[in-house]
C-alpha positions as CSV (number, residue, x, y, z in Angstrom):
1,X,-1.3,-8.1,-41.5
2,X,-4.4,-8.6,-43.6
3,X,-6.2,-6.2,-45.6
4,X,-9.0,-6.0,-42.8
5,X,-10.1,-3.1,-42.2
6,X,-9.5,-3.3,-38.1
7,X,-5.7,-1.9,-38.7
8,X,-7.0,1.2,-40.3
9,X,-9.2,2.9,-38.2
10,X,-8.1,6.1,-36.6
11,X,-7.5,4.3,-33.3
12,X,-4.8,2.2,-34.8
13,X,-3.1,4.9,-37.2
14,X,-3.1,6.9,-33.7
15,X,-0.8,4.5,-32.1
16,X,1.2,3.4,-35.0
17,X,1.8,7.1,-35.1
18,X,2.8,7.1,-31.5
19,X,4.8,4.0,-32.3
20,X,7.0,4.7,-35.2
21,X,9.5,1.6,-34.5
22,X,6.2,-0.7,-35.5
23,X,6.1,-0.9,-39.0
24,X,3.0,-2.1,-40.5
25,X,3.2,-4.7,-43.7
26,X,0.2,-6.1,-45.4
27,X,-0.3,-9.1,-47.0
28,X,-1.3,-9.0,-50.6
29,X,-4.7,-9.9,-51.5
30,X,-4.1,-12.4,-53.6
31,X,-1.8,-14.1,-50.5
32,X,-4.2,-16.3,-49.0
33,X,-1.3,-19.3,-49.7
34,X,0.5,-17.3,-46.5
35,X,-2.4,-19.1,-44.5
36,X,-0.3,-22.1,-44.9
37,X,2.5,-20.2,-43.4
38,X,0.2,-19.6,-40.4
39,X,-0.6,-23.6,-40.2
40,X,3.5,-24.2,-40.1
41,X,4.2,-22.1,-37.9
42,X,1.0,-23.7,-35.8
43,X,3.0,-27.2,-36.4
44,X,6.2,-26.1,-35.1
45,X,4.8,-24.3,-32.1
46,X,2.4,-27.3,-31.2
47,X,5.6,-30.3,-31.7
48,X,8.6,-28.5,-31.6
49,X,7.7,-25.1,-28.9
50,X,5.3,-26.0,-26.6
51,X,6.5,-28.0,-23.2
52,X,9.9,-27.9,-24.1
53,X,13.0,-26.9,-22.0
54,X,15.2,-24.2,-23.7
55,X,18.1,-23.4,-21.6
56,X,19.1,-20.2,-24.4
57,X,17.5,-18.9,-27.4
58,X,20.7,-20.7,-29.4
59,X,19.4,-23.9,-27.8
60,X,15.6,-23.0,-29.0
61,X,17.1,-21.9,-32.2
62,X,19.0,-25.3,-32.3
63,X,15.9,-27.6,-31.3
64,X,13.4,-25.6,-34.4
65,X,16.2,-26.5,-36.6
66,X,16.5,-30.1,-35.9
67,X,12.7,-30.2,-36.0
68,X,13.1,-28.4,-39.6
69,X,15.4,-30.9,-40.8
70,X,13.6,-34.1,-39.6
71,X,10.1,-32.8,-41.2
72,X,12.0,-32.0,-44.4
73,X,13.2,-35.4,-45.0
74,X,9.5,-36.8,-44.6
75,X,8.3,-34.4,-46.4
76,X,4.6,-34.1,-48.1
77,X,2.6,-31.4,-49.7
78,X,-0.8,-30.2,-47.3
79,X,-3.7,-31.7,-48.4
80,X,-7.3,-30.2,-48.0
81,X,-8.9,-33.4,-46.2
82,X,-12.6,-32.3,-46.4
83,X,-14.7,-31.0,-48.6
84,X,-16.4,-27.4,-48.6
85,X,-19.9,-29.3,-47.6
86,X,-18.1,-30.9,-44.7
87,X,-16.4,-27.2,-43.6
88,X,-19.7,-25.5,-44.0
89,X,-21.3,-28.5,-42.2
90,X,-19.4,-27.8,-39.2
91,X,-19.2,-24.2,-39.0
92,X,-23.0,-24.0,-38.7
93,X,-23.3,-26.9,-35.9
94,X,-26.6,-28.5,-35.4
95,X,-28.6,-27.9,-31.6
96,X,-28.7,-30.2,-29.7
97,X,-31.2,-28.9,-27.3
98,X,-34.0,-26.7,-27.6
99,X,-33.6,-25.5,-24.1
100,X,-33.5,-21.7,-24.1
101,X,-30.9,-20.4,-21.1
């Protein structure tokens, strides 16, 4: 988990509590490289995962390997495409109506 506060309020210490095989681990605040993580694991899930046909979890395990190997030999770094103008630029989108609903 983050270091967001949602995971500490009483609530959730309540059913951790409650819980105790859930073990909580927090990423460190200087981690924000493990967003990348996130992003790989996005990549395998959207080409590897998603729509396929496992018949066992040896044969999902097998099929995430071979996808493993294949993007390892055509390997390349990730590579910021835009620039922060762009990403600000579209996470504040311009109207395109003034039409109150």
């Amino acid at each position: 988990m983050d270091n967001y506060a949602t995971h500490k309020t009483p609530e959730v210490r309540a059913w951790l509590e409650e819980h105790p095989r859930f073990h909580v681990h927090f990423t460190p605040t200087s981690g924000s490289w493990l967003n990348l993580v996130e992003v790989w694991f996005g990549i395998i899930d959207r080409q590897a995962i998603k729509r396929g046909v496992f018949t066992s979890v040896k044969d999902l395990n097998k099929k995430i390997r071979e996808f493993i190997t294949g993007w390892n030999k055509r390997k390349h770094p990730f590579v910021w495409t835009k620039t922060p103008e762009q990403v600000l630029a579209k996470a504040k989108p311009k109207r395109t109506s003034e039409t109150r609903h």
